[in-house]
C-alpha positions as CSV (number, residue, x, y, z in Angstrom):
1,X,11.6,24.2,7.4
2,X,8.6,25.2,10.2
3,X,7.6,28.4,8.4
4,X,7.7,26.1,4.9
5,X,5.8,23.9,6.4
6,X,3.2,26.3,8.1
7,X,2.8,27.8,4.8
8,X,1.7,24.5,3.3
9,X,-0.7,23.9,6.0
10,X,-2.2,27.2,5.7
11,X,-3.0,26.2,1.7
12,X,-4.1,23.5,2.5
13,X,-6.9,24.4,5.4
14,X,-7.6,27.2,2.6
15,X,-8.7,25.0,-0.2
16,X,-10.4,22.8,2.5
17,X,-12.8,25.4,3.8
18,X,-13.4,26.7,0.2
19,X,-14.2,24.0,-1.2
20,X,-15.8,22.7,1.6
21,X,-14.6,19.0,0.2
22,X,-12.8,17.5,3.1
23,X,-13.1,15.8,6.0
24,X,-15.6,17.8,8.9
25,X,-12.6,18.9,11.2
26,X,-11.0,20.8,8.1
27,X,-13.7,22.4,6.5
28,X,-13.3,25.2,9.3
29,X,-9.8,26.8,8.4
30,X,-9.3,28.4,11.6
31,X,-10.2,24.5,13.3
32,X,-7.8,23.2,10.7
33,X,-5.1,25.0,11.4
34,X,-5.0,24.1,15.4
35,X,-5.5,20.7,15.2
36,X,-3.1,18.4,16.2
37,X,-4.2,15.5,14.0
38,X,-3.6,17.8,11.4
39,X,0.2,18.7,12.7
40,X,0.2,14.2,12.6
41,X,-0.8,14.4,9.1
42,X,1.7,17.4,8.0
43,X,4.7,15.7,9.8
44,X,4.6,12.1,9.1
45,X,4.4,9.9,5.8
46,X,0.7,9.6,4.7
47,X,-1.5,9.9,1.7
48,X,-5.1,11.4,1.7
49,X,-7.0,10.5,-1.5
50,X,-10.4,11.3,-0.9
51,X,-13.2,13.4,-2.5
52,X,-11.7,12.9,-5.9
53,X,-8.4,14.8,-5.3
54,X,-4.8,13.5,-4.5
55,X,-2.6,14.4,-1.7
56,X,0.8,13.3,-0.6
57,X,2.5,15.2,2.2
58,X,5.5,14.8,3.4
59,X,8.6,17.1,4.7
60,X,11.3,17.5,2.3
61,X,14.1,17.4,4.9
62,X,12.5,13.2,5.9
63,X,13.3,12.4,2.7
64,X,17.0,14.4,2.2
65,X,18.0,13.1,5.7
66,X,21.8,12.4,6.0
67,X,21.0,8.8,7.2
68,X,20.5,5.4,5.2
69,X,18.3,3.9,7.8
70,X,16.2,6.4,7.1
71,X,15.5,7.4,4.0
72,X,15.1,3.6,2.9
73,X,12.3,3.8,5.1
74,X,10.8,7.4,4.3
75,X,11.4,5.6,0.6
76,X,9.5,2.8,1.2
77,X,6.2,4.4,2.7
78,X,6.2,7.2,0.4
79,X,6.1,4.4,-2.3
80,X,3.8,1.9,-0.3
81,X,1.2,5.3,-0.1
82,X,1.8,6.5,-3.6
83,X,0.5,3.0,-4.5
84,X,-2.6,4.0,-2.6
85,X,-2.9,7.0,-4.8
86,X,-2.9,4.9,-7.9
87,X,-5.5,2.7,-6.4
88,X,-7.3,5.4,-6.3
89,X,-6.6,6.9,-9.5
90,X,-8.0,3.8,-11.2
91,X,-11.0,3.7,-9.5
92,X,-13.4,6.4,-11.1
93,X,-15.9,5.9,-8.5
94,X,-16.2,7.9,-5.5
95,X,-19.4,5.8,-4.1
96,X,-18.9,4.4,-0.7
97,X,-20.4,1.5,0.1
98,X,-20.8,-1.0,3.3
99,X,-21.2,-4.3,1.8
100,X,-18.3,-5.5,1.7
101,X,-17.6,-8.7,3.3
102,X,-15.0,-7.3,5.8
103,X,-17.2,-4.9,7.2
104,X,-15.2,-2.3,6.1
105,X,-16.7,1.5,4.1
106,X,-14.5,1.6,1.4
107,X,-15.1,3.1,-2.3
108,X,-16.6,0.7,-4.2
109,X,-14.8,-1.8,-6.3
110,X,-11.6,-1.4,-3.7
111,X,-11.1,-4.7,-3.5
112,X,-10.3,-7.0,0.3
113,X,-7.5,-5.1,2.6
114,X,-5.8,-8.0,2.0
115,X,-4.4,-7.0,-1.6
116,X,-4.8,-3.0,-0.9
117,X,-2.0,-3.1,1.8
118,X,0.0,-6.2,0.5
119,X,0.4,-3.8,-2.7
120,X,1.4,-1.3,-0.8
121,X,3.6,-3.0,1.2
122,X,5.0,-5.5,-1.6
123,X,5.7,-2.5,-4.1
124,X,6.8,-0.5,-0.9
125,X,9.8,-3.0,-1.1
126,X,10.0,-3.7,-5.0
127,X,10.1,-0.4,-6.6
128,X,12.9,1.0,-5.1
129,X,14.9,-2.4,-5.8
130,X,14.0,-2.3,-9.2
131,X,15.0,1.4,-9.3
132,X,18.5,0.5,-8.2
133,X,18.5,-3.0,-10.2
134,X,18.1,-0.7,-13.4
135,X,20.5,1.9,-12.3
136,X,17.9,4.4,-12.3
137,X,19.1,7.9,-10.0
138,X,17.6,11.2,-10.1
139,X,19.1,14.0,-8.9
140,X,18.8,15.3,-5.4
141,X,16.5,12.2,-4.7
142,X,16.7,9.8,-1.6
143,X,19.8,7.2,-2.4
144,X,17.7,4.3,-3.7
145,X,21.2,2.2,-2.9
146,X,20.4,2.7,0.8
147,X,18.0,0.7,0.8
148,X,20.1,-2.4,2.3
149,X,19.1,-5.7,1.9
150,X,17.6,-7.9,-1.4
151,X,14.2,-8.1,-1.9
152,X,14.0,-12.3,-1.0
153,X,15.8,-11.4,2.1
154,X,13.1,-9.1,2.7
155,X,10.3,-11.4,2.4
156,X,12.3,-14.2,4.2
157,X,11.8,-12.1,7.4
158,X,8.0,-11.4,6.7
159,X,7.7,-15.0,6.2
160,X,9.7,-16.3,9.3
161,X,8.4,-13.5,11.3
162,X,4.9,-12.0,10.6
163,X,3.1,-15.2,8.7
164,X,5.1,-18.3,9.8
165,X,5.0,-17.6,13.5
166,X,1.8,-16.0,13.7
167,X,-0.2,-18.8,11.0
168,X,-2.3,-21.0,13.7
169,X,-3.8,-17.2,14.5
170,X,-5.7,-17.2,11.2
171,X,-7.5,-20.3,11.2
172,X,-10.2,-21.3,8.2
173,X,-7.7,-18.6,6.3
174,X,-9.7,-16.2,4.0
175,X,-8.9,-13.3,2.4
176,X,-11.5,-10.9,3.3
177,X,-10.8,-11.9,7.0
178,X,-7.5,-10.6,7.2
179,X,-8.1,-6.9,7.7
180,X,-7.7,-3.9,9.7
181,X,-9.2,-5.7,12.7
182,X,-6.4,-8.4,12.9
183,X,-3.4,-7.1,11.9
184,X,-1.8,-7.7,15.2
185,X,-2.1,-11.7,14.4
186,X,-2.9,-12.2,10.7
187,X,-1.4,-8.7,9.3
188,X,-3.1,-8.2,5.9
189,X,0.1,-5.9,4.9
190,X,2.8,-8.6,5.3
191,X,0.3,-11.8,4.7
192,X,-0.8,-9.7,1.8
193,X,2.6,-8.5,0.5
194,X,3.2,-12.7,0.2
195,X,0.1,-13.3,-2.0
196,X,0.5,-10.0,-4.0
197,X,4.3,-11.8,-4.9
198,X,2.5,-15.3,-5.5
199,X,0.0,-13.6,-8.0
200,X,2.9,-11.5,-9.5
201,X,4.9,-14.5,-10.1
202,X,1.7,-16.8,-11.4
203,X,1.1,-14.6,-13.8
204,X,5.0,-13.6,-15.2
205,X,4.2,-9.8,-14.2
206,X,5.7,-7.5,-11.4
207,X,3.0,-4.4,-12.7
208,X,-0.4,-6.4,-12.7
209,X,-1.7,-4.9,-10.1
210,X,-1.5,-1.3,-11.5
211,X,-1.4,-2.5,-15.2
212,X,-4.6,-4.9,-15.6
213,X,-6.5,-5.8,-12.1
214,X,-7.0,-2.3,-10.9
215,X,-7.9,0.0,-14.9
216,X,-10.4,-3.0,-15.2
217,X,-12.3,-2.7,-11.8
218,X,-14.6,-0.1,-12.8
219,X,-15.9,-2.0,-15.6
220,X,-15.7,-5.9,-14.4
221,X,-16.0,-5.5,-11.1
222,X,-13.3,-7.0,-8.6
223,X,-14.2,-10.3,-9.0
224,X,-14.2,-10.4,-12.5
225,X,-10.8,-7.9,-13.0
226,X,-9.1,-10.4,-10.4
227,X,-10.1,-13.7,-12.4
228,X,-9.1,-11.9,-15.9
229,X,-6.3,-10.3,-14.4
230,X,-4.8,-13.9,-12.7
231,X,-7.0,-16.4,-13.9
232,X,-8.5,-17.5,-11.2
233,X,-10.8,-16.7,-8.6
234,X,-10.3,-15.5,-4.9
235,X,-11.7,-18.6,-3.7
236,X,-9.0,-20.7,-5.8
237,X,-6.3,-18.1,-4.6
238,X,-7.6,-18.8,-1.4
239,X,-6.6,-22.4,-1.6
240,X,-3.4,-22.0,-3.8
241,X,-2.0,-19.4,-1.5
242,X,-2.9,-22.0,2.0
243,X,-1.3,-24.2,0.1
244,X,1.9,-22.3,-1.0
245,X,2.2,-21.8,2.9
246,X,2.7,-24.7,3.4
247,X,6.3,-25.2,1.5
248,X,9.6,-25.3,2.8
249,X,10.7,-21.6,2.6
250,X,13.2,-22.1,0.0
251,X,10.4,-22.6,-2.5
252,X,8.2,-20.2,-1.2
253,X,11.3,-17.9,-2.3
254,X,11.8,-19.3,-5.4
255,X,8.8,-16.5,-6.9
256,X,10.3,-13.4,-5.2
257,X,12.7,-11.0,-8.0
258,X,16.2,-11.4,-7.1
259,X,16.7,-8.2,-6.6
């Protein structure tokens, strides 16, 4: 409800301007409060998970709403951010750094945008398949069954529509150059959702990702969690995954769960 979800808010700029641990704009609580980013934040599906807390906030009646459509999608980006969270969760770290090869400030050891939002987006669309595939429910939860169609179908229509028709816009294809800044013609979530599937499948494991690559970052590194985790490095995944590309979509579908 609005007063519910005033009440939230009003803990929430509360503990901000306590604790003083949050972005500029909400360390003053009255500032919080009025600001209509904030009102974005409180009424759509997002994940803050900075300044070595966790937050997911989302409205309860998003989630309960009396429509398939819907709810397979609030499903799918409250998963796609809750695997933010555990990214997050497994990196001790709170350094920033600017390094990185993509230009981008993230916390150190975070890895190309490539794999953070092709996680996101590939368990997005996995977990709640698998849920349903193991005839898992809980009570009073969004109908995982509504989710609609199968997994490969799912990745048949990033493929033919996001990579496929968009490929000759990401020339000299590397990894750290699909980011942020291109993903209106080389989209690191649905280009990365494909090579998060072919590592997945190279290596015989759905839960890499949160099982090996990222509890190992803090203490190999990225590179060296990536080559233990898949054995190989970015730059041969660089190659491999041109490569895989480059087959008949039938194959390339071959690795995805059928699900």
């Amino acid at each position: 409800s609005s007063s519910e979800k005033r009440e939230i808010e009003a803990v929430f700029c509360e503990r901000r301007s306590t604790r003083n641990d949050h972005w500029d704009r909400f360390t003053n609580y009255e500032n919080c409060l009025s600001l209509q980013e904030f009102e974005n934040i409180g009424s759509s599906l997002n994940g803050q998970r900075f300044y070595g807390y966790h937050l997911m906030y989302h409205h309860n009646d998003i989630y309960f709403a009396n429509n398939s459509d819907y709810r397979h999608y609030a499903m799918t980006v409250m998963i796609h951010e809750y695997t933010h969270l555990v990214q997050s969760a497994l990196l001790y770290t709170q350094e920033m750094r600017e390094d990185r090869p993509d230009g981008e400030t993230k916390r150190k050891g975070w890895g190309p945008i490539f794999f953070s939002e092709g996680t996101a987006v590939y368990y997005g669309e996995y977990v709640q398949r698998r849920l349903r595939a193991n005839g898992i429910s809980v009570e009073n939860a969004p109908n995982v069954n509504g989710q609609g169609e199968s997994l490969k179908n799912k990745m048949k229509e990033f493929m033919e529509e996001d990579i496929i028709a968009k490929l000759d816009n990401c020339p000299n294809f590397n990894v750290w150059d699909v980011n942020y800044s291109t993903r209106e013609t080389c989209s690191p979530y649905r280009f990365g959702a494909w090579g998060v599937a072919y590592l997945l499948d190279k290596v015989n494991d759905q839960d890499a990702f949160w099982k090996k690559l990222w509890p190992n970052i803090d203490e190999m590194g990225w590179d060296g969690a990536f080559e233990y985790t898949f054995g190989m490095t970015m730059e041969q995944f660089n190659q491999e995954f041109l490569d895989f590309l480059e087959l008949p979509i039938e194959q390339q579908l071959e690795i995805i769960p059928d699900i």
